[in-house]
mmJSON file of the N, C-alpha and C atoms, coordinates in Angstrom:
{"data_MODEL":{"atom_site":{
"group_PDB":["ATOM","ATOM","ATOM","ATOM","ATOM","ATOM","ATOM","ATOM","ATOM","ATOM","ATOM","ATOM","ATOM","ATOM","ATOM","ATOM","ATOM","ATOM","ATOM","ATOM","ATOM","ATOM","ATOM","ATOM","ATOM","ATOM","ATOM","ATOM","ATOM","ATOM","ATOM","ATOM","ATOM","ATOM","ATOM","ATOM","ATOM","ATOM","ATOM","ATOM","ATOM","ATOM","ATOM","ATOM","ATOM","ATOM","ATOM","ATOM","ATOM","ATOM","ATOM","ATOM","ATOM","ATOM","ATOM","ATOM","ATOM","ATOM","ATOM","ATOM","ATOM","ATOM","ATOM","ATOM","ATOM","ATOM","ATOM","ATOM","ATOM","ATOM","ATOM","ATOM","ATOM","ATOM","ATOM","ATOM","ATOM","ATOM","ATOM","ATOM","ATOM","ATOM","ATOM","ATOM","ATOM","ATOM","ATOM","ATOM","ATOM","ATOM","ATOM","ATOM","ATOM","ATOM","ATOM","ATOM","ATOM","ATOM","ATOM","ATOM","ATOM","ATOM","ATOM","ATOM","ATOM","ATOM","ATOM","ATOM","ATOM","ATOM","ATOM","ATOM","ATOM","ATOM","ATOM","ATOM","ATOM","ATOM","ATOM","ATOM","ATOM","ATOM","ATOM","ATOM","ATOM","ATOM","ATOM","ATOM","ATOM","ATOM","ATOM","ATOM","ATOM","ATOM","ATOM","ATOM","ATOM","ATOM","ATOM","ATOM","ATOM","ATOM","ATOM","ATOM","ATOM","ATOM","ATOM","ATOM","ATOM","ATOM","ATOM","ATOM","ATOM","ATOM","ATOM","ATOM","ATOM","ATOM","ATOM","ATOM","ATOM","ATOM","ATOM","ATOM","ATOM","ATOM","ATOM","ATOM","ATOM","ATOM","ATOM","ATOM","ATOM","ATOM","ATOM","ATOM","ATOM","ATOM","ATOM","ATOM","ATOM","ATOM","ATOM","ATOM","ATOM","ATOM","ATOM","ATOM","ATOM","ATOM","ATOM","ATOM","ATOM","ATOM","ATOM","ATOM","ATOM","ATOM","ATOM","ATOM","ATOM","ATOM","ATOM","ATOM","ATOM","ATOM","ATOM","ATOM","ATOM","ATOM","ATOM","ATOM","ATOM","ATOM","ATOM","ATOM","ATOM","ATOM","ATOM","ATOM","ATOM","ATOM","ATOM","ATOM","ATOM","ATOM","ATOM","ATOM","ATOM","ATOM","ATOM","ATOM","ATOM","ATOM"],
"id":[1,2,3,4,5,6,7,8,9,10,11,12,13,14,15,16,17,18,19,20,21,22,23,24,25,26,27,28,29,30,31,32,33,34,35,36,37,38,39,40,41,42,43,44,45,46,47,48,49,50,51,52,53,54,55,56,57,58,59,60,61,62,63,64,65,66,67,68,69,70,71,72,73,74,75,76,77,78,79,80,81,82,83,84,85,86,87,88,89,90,91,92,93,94,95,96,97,98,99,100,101,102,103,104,105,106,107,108,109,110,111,112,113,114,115,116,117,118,119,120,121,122,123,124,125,126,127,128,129,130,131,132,133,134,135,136,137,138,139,140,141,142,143,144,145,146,147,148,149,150,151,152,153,154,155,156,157,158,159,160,161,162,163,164,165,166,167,168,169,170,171,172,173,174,175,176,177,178,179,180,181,182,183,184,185,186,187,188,189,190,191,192,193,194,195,196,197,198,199,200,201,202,203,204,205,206,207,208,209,210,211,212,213,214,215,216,217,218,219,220,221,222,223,224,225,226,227,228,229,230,231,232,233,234],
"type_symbol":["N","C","C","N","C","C","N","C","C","N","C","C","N","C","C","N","C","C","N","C","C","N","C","C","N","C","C","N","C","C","N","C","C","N","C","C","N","C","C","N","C","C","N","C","C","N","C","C","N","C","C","N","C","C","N","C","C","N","C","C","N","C","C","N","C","C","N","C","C","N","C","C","N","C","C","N","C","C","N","C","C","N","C","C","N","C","C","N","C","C","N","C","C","N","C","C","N","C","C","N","C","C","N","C","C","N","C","C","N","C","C","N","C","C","N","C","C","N","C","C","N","C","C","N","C","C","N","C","C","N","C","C","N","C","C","N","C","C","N","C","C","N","C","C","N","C","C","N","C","C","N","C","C","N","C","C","N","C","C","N","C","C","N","C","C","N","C","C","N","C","C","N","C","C","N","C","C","N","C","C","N","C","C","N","C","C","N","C","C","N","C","C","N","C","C","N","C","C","N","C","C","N","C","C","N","C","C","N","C","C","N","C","C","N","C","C","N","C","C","N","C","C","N","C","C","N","C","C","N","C","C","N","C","C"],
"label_atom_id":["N","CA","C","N","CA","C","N","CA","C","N","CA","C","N","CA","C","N","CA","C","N","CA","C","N","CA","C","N","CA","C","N","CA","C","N","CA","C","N","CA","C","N","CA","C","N","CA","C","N","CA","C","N","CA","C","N","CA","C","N","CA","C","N","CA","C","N","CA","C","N","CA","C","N","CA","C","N","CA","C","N","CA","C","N","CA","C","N","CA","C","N","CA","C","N","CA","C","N","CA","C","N","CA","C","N","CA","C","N","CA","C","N","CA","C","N","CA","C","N","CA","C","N","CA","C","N","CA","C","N","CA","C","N","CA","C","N","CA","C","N","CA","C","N","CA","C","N","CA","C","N","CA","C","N","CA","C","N","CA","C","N","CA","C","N","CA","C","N","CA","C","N","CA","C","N","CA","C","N","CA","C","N","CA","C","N","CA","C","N","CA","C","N","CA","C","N","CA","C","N","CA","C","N","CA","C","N","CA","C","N","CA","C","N","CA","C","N","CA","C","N","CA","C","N","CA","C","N","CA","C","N","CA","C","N","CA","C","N","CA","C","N","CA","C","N","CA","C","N","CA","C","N","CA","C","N","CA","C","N","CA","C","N","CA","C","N","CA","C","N","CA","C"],
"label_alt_id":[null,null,null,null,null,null,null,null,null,null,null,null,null,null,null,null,null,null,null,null,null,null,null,null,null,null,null,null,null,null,null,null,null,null,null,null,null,null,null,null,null,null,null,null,null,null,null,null,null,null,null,null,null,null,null,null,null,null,null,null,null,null,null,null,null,null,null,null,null,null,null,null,null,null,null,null,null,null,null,null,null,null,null,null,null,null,null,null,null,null,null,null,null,null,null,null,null,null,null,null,null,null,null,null,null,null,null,null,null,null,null,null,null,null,null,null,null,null,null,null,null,null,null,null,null,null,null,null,null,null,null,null,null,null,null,null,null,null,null,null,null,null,null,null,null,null,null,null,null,null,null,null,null,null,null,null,null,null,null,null,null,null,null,null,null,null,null,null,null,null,null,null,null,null,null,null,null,null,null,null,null,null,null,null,null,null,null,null,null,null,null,null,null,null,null,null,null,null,null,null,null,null,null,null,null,null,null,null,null,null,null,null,null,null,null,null,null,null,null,null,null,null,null,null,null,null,null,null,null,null,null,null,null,null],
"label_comp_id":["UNK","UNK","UNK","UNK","UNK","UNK","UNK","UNK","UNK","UNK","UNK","UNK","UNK","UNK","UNK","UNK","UNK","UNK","UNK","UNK","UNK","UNK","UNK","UNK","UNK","UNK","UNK","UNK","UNK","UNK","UNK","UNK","UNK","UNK","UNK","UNK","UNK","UNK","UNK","UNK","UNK","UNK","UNK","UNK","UNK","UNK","UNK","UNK","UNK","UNK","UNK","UNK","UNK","UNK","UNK","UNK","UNK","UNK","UNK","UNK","UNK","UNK","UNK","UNK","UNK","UNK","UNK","UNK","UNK","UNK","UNK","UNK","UNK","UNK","UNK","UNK","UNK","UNK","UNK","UNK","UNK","UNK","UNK","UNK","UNK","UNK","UNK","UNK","UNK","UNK","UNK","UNK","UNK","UNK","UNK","UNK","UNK","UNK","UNK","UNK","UNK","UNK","UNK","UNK","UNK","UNK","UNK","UNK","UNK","UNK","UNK","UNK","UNK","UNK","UNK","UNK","UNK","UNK","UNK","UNK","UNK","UNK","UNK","UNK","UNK","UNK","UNK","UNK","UNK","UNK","UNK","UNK","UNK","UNK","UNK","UNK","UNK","UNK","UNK","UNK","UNK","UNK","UNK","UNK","UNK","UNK","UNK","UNK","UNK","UNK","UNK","UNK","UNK","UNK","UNK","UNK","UNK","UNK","UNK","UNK","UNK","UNK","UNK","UNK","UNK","UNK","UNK","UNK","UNK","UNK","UNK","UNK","UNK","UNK","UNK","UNK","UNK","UNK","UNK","UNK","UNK","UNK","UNK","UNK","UNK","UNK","UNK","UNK","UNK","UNK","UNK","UNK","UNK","UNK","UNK","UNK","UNK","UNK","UNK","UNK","UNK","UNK","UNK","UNK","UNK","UNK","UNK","UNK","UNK","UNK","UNK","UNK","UNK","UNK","UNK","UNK","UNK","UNK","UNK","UNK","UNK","UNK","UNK","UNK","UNK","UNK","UNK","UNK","UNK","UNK","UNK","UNK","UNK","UNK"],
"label_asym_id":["A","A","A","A","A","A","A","A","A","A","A","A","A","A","A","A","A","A","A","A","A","A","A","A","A","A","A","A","A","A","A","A","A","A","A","A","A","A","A","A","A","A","A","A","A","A","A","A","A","A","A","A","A","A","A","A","A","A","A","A","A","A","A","A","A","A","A","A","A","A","A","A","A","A","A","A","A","A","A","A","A","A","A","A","A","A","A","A","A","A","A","A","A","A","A","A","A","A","A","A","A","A","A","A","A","A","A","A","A","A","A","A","A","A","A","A","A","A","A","A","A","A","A","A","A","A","A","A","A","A","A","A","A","A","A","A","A","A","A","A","A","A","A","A","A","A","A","A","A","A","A","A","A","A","A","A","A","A","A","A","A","A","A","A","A","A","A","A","A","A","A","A","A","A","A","A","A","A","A","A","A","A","A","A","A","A","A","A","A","A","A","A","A","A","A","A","A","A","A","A","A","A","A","A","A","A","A","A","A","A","A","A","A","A","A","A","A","A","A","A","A","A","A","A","A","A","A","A","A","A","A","A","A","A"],
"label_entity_id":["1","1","1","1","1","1","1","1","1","1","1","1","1","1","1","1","1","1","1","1","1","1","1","1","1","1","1","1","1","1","1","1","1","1","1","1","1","1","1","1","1","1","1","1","1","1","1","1","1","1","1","1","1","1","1","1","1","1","1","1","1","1","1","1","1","1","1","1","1","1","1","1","1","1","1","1","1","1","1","1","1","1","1","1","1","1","1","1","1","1","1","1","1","1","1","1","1","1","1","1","1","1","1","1","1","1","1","1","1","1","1","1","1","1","1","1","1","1","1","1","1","1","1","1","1","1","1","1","1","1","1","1","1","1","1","1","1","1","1","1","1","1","1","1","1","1","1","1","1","1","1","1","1","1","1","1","1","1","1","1","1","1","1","1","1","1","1","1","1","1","1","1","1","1","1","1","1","1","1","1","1","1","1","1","1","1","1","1","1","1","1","1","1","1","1","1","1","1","1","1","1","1","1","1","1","1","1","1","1","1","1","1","1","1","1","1","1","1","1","1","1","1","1","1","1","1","1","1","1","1","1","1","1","1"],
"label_seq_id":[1,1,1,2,2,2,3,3,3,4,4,4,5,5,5,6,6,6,7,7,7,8,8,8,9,9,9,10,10,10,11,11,11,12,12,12,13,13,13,14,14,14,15,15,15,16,16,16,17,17,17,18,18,18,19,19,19,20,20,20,21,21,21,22,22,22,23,23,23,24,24,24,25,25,25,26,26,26,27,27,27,28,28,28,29,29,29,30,30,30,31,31,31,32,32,32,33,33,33,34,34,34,35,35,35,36,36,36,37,37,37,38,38,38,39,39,39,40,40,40,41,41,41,42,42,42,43,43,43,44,44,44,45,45,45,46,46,46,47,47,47,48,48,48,49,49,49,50,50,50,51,51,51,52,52,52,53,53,53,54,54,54,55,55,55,56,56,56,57,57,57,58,58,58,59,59,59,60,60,60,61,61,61,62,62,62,63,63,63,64,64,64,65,65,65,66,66,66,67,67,67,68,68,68,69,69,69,70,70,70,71,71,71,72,72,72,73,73,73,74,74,74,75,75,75,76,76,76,77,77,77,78,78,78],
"pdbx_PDB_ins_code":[null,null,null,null,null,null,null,null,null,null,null,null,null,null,null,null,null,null,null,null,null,null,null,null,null,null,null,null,null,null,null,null,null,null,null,null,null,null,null,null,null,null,null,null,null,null,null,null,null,null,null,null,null,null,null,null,null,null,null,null,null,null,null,null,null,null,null,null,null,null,null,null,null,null,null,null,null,null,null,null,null,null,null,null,null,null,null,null,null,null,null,null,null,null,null,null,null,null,null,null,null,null,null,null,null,null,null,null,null,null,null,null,null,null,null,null,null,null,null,null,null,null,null,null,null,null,null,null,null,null,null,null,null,null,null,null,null,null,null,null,null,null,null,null,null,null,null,null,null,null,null,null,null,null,null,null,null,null,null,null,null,null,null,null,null,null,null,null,null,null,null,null,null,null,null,null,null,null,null,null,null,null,null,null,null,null,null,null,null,null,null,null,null,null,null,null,null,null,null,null,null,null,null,null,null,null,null,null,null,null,null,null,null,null,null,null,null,null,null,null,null,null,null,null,null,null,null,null,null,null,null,null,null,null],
"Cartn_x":[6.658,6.814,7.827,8.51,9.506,9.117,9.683,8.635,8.66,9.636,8.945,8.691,8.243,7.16,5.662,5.73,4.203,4.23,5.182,4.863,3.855,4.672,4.24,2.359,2.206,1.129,-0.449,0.174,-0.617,-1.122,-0.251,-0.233,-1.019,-0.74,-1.64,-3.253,-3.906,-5.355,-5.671,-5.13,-5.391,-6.431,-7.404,-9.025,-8.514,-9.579,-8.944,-9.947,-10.704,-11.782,-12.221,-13.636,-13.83,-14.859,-15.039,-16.573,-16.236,-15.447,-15.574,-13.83,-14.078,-13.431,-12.955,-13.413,-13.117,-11.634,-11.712,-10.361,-9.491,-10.101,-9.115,-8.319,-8.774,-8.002,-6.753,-7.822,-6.938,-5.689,-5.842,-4.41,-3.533,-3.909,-2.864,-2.176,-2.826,-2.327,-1.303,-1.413,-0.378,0.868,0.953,1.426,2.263,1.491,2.363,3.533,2.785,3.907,4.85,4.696,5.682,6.775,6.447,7.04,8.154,7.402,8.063,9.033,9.033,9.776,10.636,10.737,11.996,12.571,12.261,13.218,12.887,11.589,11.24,9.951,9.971,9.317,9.099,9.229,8.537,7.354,7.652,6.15,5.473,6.204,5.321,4.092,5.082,3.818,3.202,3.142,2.226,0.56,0.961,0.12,-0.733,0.229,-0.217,-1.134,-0.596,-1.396,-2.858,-2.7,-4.384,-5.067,-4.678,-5.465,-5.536,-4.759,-5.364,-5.954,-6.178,-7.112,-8.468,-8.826,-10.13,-10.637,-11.749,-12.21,-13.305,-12.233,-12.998,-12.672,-12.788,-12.791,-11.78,-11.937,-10.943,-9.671,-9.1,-7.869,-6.803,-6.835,-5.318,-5.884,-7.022,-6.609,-5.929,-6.481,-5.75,-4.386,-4.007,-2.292,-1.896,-2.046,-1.661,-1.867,-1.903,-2.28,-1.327,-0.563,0.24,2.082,1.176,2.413,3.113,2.061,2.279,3.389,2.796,3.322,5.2,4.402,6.203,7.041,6.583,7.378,8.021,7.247,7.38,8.026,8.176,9.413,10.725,10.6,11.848,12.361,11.806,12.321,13.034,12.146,13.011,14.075,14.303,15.886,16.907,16.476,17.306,18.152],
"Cartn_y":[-15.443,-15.582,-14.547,-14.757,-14.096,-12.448,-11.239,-10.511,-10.43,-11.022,-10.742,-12.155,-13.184,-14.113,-13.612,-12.716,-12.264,-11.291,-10.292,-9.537,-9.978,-11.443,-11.657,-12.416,-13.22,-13.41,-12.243,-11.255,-10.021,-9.932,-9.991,-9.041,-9.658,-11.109,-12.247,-12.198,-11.575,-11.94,-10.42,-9.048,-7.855,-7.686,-7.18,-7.233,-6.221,-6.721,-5.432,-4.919,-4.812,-3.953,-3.512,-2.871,-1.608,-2.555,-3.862,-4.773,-4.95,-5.507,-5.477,-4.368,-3.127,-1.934,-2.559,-3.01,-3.047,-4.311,-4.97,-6.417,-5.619,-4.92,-3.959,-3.633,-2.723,-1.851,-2.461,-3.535,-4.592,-4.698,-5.354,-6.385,-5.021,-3.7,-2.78,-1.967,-2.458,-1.914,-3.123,-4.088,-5.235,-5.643,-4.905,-4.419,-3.226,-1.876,-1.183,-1.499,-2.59,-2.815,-3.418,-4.533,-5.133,-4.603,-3.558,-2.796,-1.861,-1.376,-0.997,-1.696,-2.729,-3.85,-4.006,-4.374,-4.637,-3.489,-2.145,-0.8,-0.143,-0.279,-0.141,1.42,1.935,3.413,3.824,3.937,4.992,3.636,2.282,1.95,1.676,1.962,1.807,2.718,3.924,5.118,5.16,4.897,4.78,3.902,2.731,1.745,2.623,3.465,3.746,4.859,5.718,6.861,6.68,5.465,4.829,3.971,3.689,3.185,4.709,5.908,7.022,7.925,7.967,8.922,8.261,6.951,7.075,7.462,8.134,8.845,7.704,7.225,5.894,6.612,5.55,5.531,3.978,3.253,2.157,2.47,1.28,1.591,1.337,0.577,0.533,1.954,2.407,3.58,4.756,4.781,6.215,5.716,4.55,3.82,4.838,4.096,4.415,5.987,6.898,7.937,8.762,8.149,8.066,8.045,6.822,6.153,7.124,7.704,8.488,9.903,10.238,11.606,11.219,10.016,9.911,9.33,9.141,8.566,9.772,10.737,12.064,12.587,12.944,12.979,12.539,11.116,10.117,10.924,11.026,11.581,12.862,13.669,15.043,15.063,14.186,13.665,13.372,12.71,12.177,12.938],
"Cartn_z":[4.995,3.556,3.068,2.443,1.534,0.656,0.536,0.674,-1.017,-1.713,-3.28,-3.725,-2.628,-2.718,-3.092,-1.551,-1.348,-2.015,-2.799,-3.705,-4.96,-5.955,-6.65,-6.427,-5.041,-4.758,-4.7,-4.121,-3.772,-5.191,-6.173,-7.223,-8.162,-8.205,-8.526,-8.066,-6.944,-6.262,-6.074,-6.907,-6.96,-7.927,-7.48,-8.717,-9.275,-10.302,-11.38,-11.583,-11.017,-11.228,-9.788,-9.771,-8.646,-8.018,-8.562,-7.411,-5.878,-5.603,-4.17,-3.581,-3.525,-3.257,-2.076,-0.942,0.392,0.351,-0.423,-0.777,-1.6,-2.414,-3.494,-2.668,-1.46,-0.621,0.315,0.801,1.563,1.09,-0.273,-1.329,-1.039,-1.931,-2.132,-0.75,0.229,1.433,1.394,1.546,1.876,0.873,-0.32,-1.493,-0.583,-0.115,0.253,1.175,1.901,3.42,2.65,1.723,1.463,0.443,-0.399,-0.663,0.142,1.068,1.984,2.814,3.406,3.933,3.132,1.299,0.619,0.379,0.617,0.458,-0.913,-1.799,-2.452,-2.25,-1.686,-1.226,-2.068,-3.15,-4.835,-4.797,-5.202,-4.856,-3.78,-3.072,-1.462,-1.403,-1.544,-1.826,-2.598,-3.797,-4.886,-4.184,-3.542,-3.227,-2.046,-1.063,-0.045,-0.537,-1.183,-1.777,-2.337,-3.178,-3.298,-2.536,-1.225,-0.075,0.825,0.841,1.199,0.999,-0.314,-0.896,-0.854,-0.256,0.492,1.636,1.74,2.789,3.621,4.411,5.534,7.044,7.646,9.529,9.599,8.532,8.748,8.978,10.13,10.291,9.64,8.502,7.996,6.828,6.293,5.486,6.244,6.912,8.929,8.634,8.536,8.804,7.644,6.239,4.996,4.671,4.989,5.299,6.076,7.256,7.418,6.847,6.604,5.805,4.783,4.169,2.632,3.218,4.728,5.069,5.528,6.0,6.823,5.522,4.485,3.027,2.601,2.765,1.863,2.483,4.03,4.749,4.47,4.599,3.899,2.943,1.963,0.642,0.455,1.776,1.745,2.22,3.006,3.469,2.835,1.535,0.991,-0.353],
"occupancy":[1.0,1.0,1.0,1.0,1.0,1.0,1.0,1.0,1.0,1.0,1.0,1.0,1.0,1.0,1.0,1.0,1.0,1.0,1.0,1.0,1.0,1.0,1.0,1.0,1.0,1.0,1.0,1.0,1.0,1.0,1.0,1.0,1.0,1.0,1.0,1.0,1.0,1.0,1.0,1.0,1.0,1.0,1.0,1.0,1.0,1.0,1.0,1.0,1.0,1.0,1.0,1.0,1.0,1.0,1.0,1.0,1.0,1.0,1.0,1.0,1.0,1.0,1.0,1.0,1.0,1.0,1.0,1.0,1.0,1.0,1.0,1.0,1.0,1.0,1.0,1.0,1.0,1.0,1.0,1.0,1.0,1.0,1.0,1.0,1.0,1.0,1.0,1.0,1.0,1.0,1.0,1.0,1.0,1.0,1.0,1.0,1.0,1.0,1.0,1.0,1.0,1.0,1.0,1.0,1.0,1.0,1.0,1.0,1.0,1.0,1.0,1.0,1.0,1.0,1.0,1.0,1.0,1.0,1.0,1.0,1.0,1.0,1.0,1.0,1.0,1.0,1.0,1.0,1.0,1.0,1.0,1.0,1.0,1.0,1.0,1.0,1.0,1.0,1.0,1.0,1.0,1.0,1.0,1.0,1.0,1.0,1.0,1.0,1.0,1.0,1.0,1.0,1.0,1.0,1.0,1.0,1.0,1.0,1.0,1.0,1.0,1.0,1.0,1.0,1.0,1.0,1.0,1.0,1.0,1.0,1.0,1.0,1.0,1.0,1.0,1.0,1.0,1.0,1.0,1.0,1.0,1.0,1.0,1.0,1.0,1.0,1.0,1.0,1.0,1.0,1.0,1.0,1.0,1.0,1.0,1.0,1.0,1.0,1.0,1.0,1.0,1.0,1.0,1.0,1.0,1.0,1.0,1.0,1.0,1.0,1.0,1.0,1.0,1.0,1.0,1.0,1.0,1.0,1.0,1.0,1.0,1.0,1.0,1.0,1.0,1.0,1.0,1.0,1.0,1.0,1.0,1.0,1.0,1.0],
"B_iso_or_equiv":[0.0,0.0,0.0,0.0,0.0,0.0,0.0,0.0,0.0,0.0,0.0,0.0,0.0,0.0,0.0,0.0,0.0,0.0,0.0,0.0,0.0,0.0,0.0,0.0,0.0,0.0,0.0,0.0,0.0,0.0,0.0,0.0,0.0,0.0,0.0,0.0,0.0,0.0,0.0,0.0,0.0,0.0,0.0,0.0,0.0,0.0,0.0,0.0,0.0,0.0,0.0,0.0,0.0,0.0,0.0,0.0,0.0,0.0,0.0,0.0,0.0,0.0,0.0,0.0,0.0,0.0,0.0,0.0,0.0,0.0,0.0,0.0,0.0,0.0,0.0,0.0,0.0,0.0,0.0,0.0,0.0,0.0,0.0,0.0,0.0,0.0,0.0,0.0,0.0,0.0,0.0,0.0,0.0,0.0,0.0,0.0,0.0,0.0,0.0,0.0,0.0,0.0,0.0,0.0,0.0,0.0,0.0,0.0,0.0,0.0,0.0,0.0,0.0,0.0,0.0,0.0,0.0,0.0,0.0,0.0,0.0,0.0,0.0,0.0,0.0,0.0,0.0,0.0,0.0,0.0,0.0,0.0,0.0,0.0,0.0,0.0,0.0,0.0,0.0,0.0,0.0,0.0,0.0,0.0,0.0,0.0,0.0,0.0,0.0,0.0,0.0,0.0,0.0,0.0,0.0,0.0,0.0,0.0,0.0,0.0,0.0,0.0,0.0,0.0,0.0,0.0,0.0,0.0,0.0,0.0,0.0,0.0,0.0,0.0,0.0,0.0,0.0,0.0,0.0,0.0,0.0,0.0,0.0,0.0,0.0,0.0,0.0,0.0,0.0,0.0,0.0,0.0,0.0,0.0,0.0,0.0,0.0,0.0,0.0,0.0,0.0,0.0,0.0,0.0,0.0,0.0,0.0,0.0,0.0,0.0,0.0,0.0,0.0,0.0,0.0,0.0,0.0,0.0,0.0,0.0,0.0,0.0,0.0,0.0,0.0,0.0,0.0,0.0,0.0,0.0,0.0,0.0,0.0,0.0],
"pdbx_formal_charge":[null,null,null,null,null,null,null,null,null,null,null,null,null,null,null,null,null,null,null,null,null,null,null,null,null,null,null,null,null,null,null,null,null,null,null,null,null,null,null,null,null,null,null,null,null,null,null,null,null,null,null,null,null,null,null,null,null,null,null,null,null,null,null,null,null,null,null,null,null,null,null,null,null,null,null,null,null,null,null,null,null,null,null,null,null,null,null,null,null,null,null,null,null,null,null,null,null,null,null,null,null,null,null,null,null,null,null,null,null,null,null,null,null,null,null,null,null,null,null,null,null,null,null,null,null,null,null,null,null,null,null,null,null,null,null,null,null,null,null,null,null,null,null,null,null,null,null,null,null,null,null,null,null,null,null,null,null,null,null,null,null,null,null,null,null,null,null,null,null,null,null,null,null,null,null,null,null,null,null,null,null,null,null,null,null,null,null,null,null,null,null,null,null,null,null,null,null,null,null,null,null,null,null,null,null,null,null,null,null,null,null,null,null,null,null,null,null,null,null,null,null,null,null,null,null,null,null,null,null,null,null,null,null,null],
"auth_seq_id":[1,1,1,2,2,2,3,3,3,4,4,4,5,5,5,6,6,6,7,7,7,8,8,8,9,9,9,10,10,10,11,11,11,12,12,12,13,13,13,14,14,14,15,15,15,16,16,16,17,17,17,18,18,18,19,19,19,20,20,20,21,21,21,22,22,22,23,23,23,24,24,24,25,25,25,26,26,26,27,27,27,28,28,28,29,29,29,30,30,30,31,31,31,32,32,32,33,33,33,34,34,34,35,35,35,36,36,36,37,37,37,38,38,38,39,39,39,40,40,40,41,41,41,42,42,42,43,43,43,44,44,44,45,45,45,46,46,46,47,47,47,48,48,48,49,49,49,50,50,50,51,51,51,52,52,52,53,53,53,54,54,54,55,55,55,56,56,56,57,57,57,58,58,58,59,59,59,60,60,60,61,61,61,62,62,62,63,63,63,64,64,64,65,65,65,66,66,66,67,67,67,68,68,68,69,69,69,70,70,70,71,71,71,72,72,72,73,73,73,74,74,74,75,75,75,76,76,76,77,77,77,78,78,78],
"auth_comp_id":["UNK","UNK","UNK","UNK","UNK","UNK","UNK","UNK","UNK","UNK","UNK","UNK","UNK","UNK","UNK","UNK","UNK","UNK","UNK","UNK","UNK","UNK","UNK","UNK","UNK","UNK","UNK","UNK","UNK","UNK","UNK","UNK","UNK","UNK","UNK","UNK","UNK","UNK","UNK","UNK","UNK","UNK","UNK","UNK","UNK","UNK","UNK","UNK","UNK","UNK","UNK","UNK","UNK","UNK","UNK","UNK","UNK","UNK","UNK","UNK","UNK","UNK","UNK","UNK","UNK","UNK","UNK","UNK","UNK","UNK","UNK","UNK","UNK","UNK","UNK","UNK","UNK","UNK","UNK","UNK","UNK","UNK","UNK","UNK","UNK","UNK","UNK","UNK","UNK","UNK","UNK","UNK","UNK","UNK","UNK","UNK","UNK","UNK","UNK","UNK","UNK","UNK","UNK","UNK","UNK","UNK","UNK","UNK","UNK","UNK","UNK","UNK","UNK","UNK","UNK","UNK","UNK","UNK","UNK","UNK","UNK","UNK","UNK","UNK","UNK","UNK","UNK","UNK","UNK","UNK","UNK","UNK","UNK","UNK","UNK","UNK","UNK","UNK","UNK","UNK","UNK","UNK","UNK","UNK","UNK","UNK","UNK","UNK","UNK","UNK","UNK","UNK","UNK","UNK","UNK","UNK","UNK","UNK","UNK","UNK","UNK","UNK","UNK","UNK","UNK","UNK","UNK","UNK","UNK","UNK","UNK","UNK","UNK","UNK","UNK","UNK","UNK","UNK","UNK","UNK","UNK","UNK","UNK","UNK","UNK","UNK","UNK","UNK","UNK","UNK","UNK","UNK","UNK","UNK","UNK","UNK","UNK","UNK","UNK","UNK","UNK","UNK","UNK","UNK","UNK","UNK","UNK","UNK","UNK","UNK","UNK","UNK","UNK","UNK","UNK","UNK","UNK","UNK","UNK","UNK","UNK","UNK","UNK","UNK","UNK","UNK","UNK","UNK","UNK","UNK","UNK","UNK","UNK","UNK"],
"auth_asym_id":["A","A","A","A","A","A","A","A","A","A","A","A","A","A","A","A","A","A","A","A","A","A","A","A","A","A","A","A","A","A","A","A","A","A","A","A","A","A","A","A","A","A","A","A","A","A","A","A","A","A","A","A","A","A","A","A","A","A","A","A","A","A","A","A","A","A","A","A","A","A","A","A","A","A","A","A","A","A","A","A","A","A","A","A","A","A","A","A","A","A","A","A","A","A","A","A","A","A","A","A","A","A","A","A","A","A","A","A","A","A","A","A","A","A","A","A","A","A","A","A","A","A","A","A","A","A","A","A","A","A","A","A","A","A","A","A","A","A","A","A","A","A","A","A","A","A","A","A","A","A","A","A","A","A","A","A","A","A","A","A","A","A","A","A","A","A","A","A","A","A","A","A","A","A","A","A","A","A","A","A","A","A","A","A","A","A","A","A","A","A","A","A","A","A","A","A","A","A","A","A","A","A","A","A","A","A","A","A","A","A","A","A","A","A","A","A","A","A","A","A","A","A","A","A","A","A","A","A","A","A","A","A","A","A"],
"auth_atom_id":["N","CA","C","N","CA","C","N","CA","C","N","CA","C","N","CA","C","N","CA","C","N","CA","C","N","CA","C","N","CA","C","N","CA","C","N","CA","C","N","CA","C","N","CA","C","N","CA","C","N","CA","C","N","CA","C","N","CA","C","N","CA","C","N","CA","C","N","CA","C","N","CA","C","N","CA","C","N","CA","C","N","CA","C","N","CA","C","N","CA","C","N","CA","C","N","CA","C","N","CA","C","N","CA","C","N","CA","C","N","CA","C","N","CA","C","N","CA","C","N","CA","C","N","CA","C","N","CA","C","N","CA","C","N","CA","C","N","CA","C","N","CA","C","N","CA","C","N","CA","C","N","CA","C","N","CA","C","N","CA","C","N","CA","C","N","CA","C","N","CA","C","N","CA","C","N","CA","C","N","CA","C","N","CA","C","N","CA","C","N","CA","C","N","CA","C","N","CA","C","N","CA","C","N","CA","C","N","CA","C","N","CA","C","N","CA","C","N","CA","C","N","CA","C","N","CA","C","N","CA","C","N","CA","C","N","CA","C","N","CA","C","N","CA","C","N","CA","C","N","CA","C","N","CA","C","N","CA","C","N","CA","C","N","CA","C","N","CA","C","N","CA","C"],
"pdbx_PDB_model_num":[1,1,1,1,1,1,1,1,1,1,1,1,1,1,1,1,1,1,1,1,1,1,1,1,1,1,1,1,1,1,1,1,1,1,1,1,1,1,1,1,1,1,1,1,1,1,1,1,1,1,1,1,1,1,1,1,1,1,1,1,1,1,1,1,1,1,1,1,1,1,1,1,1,1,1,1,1,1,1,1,1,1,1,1,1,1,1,1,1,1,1,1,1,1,1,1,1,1,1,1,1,1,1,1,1,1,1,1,1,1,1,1,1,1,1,1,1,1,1,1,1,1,1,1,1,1,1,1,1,1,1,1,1,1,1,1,1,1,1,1,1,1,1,1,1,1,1,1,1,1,1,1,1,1,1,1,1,1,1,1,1,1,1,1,1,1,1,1,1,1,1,1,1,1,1,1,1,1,1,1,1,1,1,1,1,1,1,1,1,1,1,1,1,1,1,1,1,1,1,1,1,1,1,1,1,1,1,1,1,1,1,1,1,1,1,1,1,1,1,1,1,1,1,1,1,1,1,1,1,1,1,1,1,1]
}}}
């Protein structure tokens, strides 16, 4: 899929509220990648930053967590 296809889709089936946290997390992780993929990194991290500031054992929050450090890297580069 096209990635500001699935941008606008993600963004479309993102709860807006805090009931099921665990899909919340999901959407905005997949928000971050695709962000990331179109070269868009100010919101990449934004997305990633609130799938890492939860304190899990799941693996895409460990990813995103990641993600946030090697972004912030990026940036000091630039």
């Amino acid at each position: 899929m096209i990635p500001n296809k699935r941008l606008l889709n993600l963004k479309k089936i993102l709860p807006k509220t805090e009931k099921n946290r665990l899909y919340k997390l999901q959407v905005e992780n997949a928000l971050a990648i695709t962000y990331e993929e179109i070269g868009d990194f100010e919101k990449a991290m934004e997305f990633y930053k609130e799938v890492a500031e939860k304190e899990s054992e799941i693996y895409f929050i460990k990813v995103a967590k990641e993600k946030v450090l090697e972004l912030s890297l990026k940036n000091k580069e630039i």
